[in-house]
mmJSON file of the N, C-alpha and C atoms, coordinates in Angstrom:
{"data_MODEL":{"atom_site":{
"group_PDB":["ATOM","ATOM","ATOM","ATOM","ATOM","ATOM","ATOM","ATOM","ATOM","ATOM","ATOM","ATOM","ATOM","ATOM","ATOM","ATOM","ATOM","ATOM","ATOM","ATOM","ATOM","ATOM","ATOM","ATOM","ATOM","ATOM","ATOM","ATOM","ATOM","ATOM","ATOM","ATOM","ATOM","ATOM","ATOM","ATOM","ATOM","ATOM","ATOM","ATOM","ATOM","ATOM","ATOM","ATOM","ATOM","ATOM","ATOM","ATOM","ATOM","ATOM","ATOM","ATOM","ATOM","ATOM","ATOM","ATOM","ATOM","ATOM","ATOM","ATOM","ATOM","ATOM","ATOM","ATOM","ATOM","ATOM","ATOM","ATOM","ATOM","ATOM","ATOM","ATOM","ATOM","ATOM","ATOM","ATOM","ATOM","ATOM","ATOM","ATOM","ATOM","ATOM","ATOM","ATOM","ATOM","ATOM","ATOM","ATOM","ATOM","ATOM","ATOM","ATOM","ATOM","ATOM","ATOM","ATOM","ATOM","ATOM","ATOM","ATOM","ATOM","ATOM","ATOM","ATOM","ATOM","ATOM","ATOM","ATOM","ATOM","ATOM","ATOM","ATOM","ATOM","ATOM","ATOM","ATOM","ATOM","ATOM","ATOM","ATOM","ATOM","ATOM","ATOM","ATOM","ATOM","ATOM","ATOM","ATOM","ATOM","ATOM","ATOM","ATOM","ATOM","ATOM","ATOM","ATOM","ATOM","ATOM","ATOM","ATOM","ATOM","ATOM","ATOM","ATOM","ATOM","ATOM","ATOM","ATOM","ATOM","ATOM"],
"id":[1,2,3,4,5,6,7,8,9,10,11,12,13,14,15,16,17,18,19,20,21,22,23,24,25,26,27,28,29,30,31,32,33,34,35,36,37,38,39,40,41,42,43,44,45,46,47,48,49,50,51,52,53,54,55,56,57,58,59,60,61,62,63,64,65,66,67,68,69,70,71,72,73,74,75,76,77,78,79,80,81,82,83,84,85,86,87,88,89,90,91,92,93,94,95,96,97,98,99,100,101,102,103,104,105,106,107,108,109,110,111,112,113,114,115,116,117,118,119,120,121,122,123,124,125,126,127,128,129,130,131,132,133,134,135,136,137,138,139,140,141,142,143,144,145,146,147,148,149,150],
"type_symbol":["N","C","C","N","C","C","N","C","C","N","C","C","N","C","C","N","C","C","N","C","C","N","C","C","N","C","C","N","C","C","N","C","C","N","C","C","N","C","C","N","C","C","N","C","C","N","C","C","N","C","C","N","C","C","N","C","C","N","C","C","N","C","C","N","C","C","N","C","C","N","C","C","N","C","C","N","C","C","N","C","C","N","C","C","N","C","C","N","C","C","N","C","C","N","C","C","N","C","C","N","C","C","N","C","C","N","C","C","N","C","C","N","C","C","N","C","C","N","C","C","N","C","C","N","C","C","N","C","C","N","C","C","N","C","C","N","C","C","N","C","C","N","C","C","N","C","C","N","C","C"],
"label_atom_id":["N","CA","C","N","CA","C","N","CA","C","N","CA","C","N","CA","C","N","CA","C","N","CA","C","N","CA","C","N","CA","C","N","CA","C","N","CA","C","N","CA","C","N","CA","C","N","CA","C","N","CA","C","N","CA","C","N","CA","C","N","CA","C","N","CA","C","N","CA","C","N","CA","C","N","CA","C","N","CA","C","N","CA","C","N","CA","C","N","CA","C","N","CA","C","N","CA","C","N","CA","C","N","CA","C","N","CA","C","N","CA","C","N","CA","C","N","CA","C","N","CA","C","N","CA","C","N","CA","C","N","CA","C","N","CA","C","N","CA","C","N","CA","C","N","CA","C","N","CA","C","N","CA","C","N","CA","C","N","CA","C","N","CA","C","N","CA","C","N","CA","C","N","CA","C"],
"label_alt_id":[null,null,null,null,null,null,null,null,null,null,null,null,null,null,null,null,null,null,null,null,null,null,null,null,null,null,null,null,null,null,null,null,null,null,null,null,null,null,null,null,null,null,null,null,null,null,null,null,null,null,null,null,null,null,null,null,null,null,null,null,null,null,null,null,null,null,null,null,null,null,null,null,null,null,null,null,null,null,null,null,null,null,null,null,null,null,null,null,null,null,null,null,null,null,null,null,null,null,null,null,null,null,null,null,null,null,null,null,null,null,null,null,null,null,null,null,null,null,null,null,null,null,null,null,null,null,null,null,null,null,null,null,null,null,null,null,null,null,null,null,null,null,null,null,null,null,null,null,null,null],
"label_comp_id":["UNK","UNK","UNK","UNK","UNK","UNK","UNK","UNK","UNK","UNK","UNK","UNK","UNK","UNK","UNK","UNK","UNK","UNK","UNK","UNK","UNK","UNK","UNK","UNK","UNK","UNK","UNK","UNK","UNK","UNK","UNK","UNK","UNK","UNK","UNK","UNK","UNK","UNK","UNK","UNK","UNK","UNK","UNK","UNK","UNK","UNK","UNK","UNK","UNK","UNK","UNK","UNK","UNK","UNK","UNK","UNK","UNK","UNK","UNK","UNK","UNK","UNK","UNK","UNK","UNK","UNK","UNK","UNK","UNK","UNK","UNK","UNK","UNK","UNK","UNK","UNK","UNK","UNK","UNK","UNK","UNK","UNK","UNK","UNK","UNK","UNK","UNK","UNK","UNK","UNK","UNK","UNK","UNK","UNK","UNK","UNK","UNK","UNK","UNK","UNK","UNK","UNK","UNK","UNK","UNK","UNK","UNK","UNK","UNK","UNK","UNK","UNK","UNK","UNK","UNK","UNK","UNK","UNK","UNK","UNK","UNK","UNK","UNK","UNK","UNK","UNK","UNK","UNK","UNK","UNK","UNK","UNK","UNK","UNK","UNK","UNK","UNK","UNK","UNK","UNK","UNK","UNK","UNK","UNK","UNK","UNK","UNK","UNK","UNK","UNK"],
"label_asym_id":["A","A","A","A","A","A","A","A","A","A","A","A","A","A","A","A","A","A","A","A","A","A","A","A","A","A","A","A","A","A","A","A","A","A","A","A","A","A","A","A","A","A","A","A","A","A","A","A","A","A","A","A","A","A","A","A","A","A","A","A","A","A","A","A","A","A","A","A","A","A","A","A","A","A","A","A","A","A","A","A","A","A","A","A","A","A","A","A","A","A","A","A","A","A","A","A","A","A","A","A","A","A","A","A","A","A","A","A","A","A","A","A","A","A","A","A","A","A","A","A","A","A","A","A","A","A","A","A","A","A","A","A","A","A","A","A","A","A","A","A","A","A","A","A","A","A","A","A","A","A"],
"label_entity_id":["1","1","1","1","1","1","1","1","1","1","1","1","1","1","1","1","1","1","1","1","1","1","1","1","1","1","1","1","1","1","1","1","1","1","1","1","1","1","1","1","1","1","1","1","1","1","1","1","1","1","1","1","1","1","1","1","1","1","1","1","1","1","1","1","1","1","1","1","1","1","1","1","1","1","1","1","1","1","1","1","1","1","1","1","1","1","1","1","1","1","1","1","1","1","1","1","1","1","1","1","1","1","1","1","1","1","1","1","1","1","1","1","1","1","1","1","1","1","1","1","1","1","1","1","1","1","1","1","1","1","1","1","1","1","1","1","1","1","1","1","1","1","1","1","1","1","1","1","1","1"],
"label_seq_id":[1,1,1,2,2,2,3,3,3,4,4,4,5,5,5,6,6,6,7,7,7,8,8,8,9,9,9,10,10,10,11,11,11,12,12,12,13,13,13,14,14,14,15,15,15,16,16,16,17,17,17,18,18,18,19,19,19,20,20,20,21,21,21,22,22,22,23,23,23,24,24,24,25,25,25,26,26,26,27,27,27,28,28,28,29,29,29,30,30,30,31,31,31,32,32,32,33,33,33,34,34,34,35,35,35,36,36,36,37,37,37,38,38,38,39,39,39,40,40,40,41,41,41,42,42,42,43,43,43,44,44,44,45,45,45,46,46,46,47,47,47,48,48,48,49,49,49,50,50,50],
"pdbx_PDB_ins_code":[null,null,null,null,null,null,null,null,null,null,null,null,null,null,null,null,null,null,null,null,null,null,null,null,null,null,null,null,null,null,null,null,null,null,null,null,null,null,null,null,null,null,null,null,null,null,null,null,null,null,null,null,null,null,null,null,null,null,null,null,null,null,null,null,null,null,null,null,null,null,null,null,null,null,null,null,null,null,null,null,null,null,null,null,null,null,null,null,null,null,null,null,null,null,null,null,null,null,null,null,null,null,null,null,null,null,null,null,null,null,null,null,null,null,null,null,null,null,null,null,null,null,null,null,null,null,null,null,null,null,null,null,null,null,null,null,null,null,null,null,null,null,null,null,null,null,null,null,null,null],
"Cartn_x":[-46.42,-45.611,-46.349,-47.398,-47.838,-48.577,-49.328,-50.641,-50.069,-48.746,-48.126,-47.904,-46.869,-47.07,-48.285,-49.093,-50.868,-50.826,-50.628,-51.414,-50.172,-49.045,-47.966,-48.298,-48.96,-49.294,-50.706,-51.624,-52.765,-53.901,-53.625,-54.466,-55.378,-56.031,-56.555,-57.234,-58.087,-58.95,-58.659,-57.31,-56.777,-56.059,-55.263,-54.764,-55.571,-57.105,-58.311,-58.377,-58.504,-58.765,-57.465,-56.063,-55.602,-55.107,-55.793,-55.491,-56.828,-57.891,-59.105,-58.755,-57.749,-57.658,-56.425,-55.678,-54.806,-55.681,-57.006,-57.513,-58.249,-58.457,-59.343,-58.431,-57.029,-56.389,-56.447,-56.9,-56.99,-56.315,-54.786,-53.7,-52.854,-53.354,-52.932,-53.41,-52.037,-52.368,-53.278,-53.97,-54.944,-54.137,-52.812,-52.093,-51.964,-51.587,-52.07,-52.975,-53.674,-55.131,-55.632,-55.456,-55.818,-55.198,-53.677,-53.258,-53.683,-54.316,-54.756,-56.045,-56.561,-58.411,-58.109,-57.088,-56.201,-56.314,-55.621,-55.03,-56.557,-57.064,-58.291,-59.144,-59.698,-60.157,-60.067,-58.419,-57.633,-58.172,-57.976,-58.408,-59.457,-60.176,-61.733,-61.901,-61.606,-61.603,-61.149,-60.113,-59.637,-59.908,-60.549,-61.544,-62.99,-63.037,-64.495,-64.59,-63.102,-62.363,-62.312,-61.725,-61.158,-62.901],
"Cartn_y":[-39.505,-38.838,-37.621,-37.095,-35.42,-35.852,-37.39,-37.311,-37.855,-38.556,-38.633,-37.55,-36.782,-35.492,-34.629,-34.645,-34.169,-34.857,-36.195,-36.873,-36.699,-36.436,-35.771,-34.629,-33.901,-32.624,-32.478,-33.744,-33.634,-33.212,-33.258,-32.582,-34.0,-34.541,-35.578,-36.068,-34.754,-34.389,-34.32,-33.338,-33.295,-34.657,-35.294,-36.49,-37.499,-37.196,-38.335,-38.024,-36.355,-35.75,-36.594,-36.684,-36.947,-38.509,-38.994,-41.048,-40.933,-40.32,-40.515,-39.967,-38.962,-38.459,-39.825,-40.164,-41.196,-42.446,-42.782,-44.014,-43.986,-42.604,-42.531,-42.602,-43.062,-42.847,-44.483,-44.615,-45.861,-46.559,-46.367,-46.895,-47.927,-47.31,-47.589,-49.313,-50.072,-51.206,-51.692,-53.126,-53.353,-53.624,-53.687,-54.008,-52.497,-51.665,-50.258,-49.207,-50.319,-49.32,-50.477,-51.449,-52.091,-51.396,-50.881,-50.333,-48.844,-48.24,-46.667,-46.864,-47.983,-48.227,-48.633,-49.001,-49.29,-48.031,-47.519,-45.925,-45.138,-44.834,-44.579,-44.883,-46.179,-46.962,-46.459,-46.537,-45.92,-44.796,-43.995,-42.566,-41.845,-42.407,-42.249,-42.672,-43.78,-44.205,-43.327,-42.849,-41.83,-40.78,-40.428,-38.78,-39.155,-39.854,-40.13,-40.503,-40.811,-40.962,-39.963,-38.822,-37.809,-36.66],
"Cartn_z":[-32.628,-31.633,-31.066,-32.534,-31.693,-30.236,-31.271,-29.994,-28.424,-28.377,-26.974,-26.521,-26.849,-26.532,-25.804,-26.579,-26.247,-24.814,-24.96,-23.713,-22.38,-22.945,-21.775,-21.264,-22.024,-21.145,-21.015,-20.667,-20.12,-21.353,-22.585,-23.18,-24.237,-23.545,-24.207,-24.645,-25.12,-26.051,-27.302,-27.204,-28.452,-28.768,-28.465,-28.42,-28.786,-28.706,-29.39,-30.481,-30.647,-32.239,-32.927,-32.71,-33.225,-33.781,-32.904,-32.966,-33.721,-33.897,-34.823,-36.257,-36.236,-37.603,-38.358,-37.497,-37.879,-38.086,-37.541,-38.169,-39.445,-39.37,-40.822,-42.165,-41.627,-43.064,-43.75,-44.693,-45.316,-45.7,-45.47,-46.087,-44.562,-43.78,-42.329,-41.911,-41.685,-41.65,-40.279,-40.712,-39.743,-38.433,-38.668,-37.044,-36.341,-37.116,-36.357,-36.35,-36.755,-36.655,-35.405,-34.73,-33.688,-32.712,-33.066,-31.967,-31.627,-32.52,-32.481,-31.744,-32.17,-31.804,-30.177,-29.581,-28.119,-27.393,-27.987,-27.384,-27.612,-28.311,-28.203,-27.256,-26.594,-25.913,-24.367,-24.66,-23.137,-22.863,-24.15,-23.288,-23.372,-24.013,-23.636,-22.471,-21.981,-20.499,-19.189,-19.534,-18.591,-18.602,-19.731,-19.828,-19.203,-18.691,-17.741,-16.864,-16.281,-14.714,-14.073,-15.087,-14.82,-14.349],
"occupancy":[1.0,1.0,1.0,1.0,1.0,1.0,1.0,1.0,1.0,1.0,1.0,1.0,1.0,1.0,1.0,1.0,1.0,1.0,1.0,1.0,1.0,1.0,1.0,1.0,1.0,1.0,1.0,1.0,1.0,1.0,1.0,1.0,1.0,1.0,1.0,1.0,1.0,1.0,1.0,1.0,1.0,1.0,1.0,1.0,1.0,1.0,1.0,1.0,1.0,1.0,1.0,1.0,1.0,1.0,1.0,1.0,1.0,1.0,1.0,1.0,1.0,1.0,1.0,1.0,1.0,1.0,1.0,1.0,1.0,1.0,1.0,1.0,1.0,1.0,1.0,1.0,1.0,1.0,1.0,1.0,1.0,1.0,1.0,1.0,1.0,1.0,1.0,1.0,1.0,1.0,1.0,1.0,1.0,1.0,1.0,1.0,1.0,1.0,1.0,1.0,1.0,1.0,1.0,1.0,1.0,1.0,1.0,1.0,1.0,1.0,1.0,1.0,1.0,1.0,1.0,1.0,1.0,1.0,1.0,1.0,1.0,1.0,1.0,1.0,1.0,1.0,1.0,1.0,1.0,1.0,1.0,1.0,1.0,1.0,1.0,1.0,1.0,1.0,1.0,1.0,1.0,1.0,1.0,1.0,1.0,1.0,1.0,1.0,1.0,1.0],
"B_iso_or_equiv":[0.0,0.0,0.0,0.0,0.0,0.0,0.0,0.0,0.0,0.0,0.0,0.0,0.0,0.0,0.0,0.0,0.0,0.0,0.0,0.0,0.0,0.0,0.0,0.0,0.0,0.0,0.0,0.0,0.0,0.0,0.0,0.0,0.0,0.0,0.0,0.0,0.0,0.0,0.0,0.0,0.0,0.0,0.0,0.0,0.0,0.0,0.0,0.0,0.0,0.0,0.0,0.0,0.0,0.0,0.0,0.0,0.0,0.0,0.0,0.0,0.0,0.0,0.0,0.0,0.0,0.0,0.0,0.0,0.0,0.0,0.0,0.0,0.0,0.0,0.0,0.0,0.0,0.0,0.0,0.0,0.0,0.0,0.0,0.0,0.0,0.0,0.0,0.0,0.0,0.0,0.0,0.0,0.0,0.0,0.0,0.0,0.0,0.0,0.0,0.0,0.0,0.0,0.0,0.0,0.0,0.0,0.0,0.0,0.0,0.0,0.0,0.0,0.0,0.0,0.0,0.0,0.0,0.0,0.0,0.0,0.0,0.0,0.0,0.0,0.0,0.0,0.0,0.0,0.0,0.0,0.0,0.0,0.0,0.0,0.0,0.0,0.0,0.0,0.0,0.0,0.0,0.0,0.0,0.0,0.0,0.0,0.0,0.0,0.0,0.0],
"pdbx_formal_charge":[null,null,null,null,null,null,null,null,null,null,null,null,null,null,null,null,null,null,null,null,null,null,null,null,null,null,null,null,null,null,null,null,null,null,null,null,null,null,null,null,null,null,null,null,null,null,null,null,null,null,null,null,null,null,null,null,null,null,null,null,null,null,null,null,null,null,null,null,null,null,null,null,null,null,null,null,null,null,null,null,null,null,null,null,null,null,null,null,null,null,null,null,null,null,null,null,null,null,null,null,null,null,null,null,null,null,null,null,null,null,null,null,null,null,null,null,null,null,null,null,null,null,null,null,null,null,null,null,null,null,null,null,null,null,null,null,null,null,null,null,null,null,null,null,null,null,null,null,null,null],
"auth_seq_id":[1,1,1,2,2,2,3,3,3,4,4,4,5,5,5,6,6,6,7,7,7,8,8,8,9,9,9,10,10,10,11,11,11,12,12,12,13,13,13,14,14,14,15,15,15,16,16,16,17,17,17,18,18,18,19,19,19,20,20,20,21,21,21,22,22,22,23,23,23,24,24,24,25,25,25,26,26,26,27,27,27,28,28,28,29,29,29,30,30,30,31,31,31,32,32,32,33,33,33,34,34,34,35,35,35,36,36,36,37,37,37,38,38,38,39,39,39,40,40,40,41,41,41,42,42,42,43,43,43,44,44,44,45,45,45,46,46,46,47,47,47,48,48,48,49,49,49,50,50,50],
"auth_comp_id":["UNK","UNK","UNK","UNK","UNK","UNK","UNK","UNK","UNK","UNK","UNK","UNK","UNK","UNK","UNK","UNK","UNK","UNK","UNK","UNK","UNK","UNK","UNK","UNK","UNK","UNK","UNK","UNK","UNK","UNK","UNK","UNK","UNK","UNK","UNK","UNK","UNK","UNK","UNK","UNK","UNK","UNK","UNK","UNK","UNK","UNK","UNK","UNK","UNK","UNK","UNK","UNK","UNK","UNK","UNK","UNK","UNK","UNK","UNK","UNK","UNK","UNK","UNK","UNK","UNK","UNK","UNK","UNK","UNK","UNK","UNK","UNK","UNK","UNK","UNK","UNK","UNK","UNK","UNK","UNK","UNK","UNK","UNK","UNK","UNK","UNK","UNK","UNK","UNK","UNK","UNK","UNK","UNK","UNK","UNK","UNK","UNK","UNK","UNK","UNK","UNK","UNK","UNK","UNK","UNK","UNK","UNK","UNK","UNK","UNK","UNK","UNK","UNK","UNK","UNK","UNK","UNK","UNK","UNK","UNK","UNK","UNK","UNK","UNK","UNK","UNK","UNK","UNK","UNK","UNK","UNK","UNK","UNK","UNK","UNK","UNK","UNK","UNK","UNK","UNK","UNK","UNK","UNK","UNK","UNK","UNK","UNK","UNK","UNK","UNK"],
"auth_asym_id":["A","A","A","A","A","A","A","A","A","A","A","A","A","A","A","A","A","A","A","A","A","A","A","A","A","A","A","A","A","A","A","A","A","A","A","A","A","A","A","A","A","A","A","A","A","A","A","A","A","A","A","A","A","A","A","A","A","A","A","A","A","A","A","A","A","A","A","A","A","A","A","A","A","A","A","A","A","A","A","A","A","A","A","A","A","A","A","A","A","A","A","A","A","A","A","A","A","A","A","A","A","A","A","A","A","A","A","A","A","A","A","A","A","A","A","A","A","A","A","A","A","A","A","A","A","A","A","A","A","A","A","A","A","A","A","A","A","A","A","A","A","A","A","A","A","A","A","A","A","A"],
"auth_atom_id":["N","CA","C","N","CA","C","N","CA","C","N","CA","C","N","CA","C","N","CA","C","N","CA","C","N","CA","C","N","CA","C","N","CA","C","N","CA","C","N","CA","C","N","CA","C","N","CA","C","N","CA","C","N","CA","C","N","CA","C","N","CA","C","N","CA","C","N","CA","C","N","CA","C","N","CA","C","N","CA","C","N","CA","C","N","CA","C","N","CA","C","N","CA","C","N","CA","C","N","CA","C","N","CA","C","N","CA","C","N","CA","C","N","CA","C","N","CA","C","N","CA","C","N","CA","C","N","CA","C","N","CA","C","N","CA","C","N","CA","C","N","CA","C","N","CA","C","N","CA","C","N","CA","C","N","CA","C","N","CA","C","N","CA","C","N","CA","C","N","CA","C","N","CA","C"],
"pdbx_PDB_model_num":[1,1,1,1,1,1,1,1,1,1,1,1,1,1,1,1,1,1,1,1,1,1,1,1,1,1,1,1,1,1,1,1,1,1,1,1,1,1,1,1,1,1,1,1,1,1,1,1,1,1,1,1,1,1,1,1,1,1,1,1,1,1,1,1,1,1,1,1,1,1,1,1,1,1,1,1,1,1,1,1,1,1,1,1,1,1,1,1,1,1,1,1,1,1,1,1,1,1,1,1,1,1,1,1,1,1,1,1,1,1,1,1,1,1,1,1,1,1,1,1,1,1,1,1,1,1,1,1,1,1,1,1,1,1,1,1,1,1,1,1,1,1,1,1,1,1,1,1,1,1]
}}}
């Protein structure tokens, strides 16, 4: 939720720090860690649009 937030108010840098600190947790299943490695993807993409 923080890192939507982050990316609601443009800050999506921090919003990477935070979908990267959520993949490094090892307990995190492989269906959402596909979906974090997504959202990641995205906005790396749009930080180089931008």
């Amino acid at each position: 939720m923080k890192a939507m937030l982050e990316i609601r108010e443009g800050n999506l840098s921090q919003a990477l720090e935070i979908y990267n600190d959520i993949l490094n947790n090892n307990e995190l299943s492989d269906t959402l860690k596909s979906r974090v490695q997504d959202m990641i993807s995205v906005l790396t993409e749009a930080q180089a649009n931008s």
